[in-house]
VEXSE-78604 format. One record per atom (N, C-alpha, C): residue number from 1; atom name; x, z, y. Coordinates in nm, 3 decimals. Layout:
! VEXSE-78604
+-----+----+---------+---------+---------+
|   k |  a |    east |      up |   north |
+-----+----+---------+---------+---------+
| NUM | CA |       X |       Z |       Y |
...
+-----+----+---------+---------+---------+
//
This chain:
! VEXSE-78604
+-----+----+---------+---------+---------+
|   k |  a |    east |      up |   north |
+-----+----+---------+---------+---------+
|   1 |  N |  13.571 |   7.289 |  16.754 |
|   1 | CA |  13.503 |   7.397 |  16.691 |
|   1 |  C |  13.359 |   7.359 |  16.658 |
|   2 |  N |  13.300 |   7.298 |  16.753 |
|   2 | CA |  13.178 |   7.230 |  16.722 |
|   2 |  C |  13.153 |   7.129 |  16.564 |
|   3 |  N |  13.246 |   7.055 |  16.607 |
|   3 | CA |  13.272 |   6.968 |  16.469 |
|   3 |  C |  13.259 |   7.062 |  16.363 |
|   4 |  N |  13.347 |   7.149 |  16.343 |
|   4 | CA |  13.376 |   7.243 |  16.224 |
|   4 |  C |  13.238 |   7.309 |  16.165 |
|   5 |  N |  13.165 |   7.338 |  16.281 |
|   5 | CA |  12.996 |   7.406 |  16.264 |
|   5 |  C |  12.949 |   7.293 |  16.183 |
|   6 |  N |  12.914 |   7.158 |  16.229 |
|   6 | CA |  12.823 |   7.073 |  16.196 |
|   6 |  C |  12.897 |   7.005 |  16.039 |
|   7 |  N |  12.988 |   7.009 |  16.026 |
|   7 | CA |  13.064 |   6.989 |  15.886 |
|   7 |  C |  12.999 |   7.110 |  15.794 |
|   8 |  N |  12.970 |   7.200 |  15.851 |
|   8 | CA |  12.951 |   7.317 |  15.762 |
|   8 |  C |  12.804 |   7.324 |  15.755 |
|   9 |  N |  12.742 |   7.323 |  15.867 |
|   9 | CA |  12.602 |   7.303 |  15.855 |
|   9 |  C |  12.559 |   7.187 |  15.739 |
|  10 |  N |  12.616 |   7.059 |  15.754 |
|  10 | CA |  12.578 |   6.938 |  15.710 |
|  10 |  C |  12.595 |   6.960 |  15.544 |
|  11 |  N |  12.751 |   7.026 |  15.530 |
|  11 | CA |  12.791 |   7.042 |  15.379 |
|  11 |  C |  12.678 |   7.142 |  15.308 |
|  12 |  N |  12.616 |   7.265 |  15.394 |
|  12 | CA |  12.485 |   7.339 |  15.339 |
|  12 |  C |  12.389 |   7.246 |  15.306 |
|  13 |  N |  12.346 |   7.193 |  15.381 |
|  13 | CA |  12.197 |   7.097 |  15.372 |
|  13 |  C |  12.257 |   6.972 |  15.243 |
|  14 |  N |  12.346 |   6.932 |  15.208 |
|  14 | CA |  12.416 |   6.814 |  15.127 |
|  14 |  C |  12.355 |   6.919 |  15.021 |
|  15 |  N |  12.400 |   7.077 |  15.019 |
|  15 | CA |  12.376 |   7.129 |  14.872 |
|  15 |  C |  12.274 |   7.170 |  14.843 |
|  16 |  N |  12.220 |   7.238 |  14.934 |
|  16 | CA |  12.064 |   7.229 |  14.883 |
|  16 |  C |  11.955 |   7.183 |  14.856 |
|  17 |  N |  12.007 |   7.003 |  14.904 |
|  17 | CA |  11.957 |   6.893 |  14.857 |
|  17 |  C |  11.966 |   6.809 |  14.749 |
|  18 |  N |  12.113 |   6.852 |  14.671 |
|  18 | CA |  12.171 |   6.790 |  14.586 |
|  18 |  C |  12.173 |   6.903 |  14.451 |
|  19 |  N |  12.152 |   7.016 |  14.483 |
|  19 | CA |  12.196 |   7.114 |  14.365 |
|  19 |  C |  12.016 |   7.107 |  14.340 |
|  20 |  N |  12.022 |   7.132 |  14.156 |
|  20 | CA |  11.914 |   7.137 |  14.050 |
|  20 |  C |  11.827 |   7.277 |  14.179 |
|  21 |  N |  11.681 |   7.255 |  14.135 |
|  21 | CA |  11.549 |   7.326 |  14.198 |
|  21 |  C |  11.603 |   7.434 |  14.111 |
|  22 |  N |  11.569 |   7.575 |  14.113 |
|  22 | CA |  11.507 |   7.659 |  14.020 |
|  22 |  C |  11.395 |   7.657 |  13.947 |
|  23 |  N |  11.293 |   7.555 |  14.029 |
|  23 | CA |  11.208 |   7.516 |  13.948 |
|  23 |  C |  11.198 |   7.504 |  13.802 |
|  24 |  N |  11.299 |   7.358 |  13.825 |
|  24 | CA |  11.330 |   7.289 |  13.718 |
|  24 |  C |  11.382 |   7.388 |  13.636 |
|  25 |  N |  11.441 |   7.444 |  13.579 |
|  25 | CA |  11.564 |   7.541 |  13.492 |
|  25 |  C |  11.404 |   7.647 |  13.439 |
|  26 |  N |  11.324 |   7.721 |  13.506 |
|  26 | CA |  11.204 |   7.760 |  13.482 |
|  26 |  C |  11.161 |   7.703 |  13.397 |
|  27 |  N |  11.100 |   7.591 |  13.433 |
|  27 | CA |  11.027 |   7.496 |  13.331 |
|  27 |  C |  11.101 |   7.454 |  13.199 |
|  28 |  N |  11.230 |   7.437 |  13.199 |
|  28 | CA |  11.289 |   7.448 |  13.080 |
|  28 |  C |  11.274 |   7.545 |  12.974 |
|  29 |  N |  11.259 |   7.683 |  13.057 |
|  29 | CA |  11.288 |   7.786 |  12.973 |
|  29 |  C |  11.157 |   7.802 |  12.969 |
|  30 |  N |  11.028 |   7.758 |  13.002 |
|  30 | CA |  10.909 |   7.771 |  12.949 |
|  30 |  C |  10.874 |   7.681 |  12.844 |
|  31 |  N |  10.920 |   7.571 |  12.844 |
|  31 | CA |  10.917 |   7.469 |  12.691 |
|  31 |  C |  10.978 |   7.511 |  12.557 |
|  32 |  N |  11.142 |   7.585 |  12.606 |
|  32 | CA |  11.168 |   7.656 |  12.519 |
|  32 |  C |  11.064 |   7.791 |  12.440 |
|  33 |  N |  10.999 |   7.832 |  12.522 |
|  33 | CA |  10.897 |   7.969 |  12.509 |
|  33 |  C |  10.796 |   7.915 |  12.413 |
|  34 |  N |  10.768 |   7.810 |  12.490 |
|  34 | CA |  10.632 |   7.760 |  12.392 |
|  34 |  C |  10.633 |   7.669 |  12.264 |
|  35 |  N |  10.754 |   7.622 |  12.267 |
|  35 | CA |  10.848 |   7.575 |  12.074 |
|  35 |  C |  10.865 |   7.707 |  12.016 |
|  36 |  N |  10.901 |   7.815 |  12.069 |
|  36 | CA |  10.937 |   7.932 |  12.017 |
|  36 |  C |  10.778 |   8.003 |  11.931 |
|  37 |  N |  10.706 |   7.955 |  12.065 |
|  37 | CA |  10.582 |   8.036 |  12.011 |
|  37 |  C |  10.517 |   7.929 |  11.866 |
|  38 |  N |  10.521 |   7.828 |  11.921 |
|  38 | CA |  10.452 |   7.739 |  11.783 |
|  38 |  C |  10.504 |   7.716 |  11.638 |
|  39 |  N |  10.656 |   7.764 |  11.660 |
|  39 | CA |  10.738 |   7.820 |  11.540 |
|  39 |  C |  10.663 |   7.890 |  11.455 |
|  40 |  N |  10.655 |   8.011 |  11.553 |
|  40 | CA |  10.653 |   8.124 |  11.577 |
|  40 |  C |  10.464 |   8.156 |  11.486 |
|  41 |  N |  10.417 |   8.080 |  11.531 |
|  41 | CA |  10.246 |   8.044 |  11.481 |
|  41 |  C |  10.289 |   7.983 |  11.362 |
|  42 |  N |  10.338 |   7.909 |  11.329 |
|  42 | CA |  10.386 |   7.834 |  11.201 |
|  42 |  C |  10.403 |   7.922 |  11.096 |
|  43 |  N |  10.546 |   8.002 |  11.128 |
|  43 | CA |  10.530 |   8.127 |  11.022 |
|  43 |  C |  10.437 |   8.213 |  10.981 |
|  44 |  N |  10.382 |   8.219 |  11.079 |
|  44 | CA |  10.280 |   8.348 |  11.064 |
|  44 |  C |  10.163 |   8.265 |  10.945 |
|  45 |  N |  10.141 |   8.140 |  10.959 |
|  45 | CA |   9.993 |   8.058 |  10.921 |
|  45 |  C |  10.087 |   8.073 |  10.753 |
|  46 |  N |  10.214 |   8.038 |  10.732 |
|  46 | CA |  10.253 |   7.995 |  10.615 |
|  46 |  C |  10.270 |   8.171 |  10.529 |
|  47 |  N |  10.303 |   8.270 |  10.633 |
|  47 | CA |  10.292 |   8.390 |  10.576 |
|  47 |  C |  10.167 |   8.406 |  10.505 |
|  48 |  N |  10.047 |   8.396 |  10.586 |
|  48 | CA |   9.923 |   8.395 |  10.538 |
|  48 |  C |   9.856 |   8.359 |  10.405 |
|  49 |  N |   9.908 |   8.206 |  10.401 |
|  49 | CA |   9.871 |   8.142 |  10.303 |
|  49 |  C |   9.927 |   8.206 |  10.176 |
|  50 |  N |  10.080 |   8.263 |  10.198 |
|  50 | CA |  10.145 |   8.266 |  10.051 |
|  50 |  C |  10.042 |   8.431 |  10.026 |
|  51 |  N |   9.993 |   8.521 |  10.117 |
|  51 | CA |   9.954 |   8.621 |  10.074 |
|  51 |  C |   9.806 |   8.587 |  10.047 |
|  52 |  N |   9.747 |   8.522 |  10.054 |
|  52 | CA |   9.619 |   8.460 |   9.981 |
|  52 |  C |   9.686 |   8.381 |   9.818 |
|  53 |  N |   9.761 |   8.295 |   9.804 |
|  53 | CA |   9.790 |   8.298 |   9.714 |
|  53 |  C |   9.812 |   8.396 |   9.620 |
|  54 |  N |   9.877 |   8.501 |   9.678 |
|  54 | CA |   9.898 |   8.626 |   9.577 |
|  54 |  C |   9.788 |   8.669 |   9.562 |
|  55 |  N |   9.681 |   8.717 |   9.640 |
|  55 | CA |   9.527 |   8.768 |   9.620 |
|  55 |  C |   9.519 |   8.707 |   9.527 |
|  56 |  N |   9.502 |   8.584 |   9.547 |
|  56 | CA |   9.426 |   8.482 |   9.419 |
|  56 |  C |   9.473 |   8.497 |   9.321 |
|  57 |  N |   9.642 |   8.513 |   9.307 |
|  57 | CA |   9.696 |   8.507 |   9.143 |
|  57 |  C |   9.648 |   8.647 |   9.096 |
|  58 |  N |   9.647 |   8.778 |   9.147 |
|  58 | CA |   9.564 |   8.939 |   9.121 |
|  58 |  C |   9.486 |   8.928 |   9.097 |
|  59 |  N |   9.332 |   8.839 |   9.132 |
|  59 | CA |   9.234 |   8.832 |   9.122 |
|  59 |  C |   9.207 |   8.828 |   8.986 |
|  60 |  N |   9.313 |   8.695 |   8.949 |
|  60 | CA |   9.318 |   8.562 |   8.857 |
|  60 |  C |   9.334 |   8.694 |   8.755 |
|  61 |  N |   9.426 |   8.788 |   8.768 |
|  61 | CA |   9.478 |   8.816 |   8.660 |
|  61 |  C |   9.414 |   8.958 |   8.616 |
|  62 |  N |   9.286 |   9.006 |   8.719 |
|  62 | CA |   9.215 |   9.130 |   8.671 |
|  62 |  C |   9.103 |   9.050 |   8.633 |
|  63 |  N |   9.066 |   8.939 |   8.644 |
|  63 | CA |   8.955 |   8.891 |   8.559 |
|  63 |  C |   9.005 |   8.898 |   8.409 |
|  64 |  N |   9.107 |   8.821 |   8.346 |
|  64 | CA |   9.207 |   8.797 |   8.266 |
|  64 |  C |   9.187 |   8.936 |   8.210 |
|  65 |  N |   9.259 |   9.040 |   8.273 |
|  65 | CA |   9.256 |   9.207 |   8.229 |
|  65 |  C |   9.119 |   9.248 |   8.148 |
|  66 |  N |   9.047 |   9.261 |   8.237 |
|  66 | CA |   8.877 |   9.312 |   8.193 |
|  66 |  C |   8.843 |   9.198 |   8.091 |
|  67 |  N |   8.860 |   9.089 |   8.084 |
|  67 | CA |   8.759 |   9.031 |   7.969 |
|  67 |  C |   8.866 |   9.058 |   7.844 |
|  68 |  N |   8.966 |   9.054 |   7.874 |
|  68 | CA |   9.059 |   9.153 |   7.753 |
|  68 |  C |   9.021 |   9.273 |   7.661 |
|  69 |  N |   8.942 |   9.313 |   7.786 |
|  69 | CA |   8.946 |   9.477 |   7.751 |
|  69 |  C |   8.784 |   9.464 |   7.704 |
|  70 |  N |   8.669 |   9.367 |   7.752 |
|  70 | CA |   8.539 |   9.340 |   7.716 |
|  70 |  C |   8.580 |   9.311 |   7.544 |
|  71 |  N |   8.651 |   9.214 |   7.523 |
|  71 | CA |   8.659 |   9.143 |   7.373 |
|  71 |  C |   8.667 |   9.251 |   7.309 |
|  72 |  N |   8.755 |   9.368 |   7.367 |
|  72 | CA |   8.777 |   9.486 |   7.255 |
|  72 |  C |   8.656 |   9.545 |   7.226 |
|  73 |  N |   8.561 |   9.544 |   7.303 |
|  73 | CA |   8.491 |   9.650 |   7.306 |
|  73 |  C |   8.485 |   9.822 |   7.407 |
|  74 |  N |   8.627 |   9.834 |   7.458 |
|  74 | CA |   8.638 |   9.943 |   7.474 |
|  74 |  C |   8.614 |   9.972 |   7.600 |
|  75 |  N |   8.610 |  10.127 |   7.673 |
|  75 | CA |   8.614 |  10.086 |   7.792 |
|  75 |  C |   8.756 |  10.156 |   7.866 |
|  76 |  N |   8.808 |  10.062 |   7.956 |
|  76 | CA |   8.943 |  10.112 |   8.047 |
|  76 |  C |   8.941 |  10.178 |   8.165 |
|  77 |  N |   8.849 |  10.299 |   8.136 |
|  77 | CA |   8.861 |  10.430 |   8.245 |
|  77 |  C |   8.923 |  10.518 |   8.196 |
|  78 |  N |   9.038 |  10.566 |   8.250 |
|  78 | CA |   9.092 |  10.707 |   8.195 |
|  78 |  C |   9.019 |  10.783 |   8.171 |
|  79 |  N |   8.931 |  10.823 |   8.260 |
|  79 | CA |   8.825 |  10.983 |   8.179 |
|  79 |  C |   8.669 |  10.907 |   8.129 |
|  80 |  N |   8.680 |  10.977 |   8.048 |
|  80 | CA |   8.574 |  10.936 |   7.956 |
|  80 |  C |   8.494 |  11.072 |   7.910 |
|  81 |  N |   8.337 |  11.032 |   7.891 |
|  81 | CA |   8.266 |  11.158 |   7.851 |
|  81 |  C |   8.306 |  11.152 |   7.678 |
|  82 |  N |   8.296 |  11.204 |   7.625 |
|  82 | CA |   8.235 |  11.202 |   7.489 |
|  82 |  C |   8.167 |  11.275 |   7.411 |
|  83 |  N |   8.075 |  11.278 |   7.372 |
|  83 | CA |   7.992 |  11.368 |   7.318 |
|  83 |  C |   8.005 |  11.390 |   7.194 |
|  84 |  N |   8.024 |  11.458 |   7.102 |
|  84 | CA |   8.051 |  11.432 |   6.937 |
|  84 |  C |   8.074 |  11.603 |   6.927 |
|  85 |  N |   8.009 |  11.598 |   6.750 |
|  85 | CA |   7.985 |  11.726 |   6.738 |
|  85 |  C |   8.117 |  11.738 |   6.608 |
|  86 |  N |   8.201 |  11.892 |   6.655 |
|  86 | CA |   8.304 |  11.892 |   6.569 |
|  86 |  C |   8.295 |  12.038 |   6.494 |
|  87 |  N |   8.277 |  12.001 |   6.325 |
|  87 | CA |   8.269 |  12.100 |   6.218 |
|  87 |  C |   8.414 |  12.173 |   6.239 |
|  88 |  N |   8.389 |  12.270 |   6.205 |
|  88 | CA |   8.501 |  12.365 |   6.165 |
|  88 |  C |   8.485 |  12.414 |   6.027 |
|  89 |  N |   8.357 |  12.430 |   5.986 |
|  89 | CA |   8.288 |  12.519 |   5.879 |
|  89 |  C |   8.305 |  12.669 |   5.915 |
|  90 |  N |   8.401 |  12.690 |   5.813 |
|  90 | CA |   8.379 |  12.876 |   5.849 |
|  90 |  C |   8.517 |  12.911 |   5.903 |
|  91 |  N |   8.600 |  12.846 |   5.960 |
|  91 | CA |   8.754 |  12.877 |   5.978 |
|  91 |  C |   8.751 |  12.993 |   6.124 |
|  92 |  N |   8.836 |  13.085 |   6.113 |
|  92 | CA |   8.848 |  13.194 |   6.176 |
|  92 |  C |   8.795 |  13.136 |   6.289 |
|  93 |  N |   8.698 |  13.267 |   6.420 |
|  93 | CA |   8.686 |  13.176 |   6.584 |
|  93 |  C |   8.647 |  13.282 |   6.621 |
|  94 |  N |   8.699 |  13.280 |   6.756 |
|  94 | CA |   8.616 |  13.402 |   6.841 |
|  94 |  C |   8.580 |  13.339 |   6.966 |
|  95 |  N |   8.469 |  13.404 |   6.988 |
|  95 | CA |   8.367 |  13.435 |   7.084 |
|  95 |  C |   8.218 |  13.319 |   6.998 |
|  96 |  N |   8.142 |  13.295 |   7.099 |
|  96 | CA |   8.028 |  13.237 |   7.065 |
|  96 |  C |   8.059 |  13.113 |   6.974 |
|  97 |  N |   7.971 |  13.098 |   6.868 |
|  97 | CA |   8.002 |  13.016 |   6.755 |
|  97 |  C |   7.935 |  12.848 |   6.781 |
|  98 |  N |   7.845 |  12.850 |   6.914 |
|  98 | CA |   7.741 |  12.755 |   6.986 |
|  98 |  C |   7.809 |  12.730 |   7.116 |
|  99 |  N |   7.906 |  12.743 |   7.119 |
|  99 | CA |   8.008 |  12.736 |   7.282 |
|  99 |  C |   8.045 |  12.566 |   7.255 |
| 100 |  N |   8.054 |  12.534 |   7.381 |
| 100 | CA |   8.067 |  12.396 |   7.425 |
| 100 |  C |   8.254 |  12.420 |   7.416 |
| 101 |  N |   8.275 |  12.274 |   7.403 |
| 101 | CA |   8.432 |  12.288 |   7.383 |
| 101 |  C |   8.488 |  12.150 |   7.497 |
| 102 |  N |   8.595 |  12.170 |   7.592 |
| 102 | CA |   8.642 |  12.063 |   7.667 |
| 102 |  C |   8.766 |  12.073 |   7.607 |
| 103 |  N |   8.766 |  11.928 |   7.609 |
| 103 | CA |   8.884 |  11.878 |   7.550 |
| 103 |  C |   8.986 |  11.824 |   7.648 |
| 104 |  N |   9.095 |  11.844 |   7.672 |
| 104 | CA |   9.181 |  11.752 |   7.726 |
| 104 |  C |   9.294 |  11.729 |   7.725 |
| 105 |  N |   9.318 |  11.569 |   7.758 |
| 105 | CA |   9.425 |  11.530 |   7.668 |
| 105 |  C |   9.516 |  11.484 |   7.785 |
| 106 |  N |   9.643 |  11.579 |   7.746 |
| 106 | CA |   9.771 |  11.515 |   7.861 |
| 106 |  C |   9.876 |  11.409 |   7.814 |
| 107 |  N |   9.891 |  11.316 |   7.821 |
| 107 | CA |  10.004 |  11.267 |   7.739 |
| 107 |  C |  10.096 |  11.164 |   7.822 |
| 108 |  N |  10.212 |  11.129 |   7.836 |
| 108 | CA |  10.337 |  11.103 |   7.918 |
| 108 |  C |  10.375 |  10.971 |   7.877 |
| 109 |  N |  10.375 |  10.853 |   7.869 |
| 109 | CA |  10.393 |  10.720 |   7.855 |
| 109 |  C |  10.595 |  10.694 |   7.844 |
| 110 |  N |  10.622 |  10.785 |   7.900 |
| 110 | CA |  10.781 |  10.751 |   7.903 |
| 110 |  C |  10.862 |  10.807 |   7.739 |
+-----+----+---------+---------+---------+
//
């Protein structure tokens, strides 16, 4: 019976000498973590870049816009003052004949 103990004792100590640390298996899965993360940084740096590229091509292309719109002459604000005086002569009108008039214009692109 003795024997049988020390076979069993001996076969414990064989395995916990011979079987992988937990250590080790840890440290694996922390190398994995930190490839994951530098991937992981990779994308993010290449995300970056392509959305600076796009800034730049918008930029590129409202400079492009406005000196378009400079050559014309005109200017590209939807509301605009304008001042200008409009004859009627004598055509029918009621109320004050010196009344200021606002104009506005709705119009639908589709």
């Amino acid at each position: 019976m003795r024997s049988r103990w020390w076979r069993v004792g001996g076969g414990l100590i064989a395995l916990l000498l011979l079987a992988p640390q937990g250590g080790l298996t840890q440290q694996a899965s922390d190398e994995r973590n930190t490839r994951r993360f530098e991937s992981l940084y990779k994308d993010i740096e290449a995300l970056k870049a392509g959305q600076k590229a796009m800034l730049d091509e918008l930029q590129e292309m409202k400079k492009l816009l406005s000196s378009r719109g400079e050559a014309r002459g005109d200017e590209r604000s939807p509301m605009r003052d304008i001042n200008t005086i409009l004859s009627v002569g004598d055509a029918f009108s009621k109320g004050d004949k010196q009344a200021t008039l606002t104009l506005v214009e709705c119009t639908d692109y589709q």
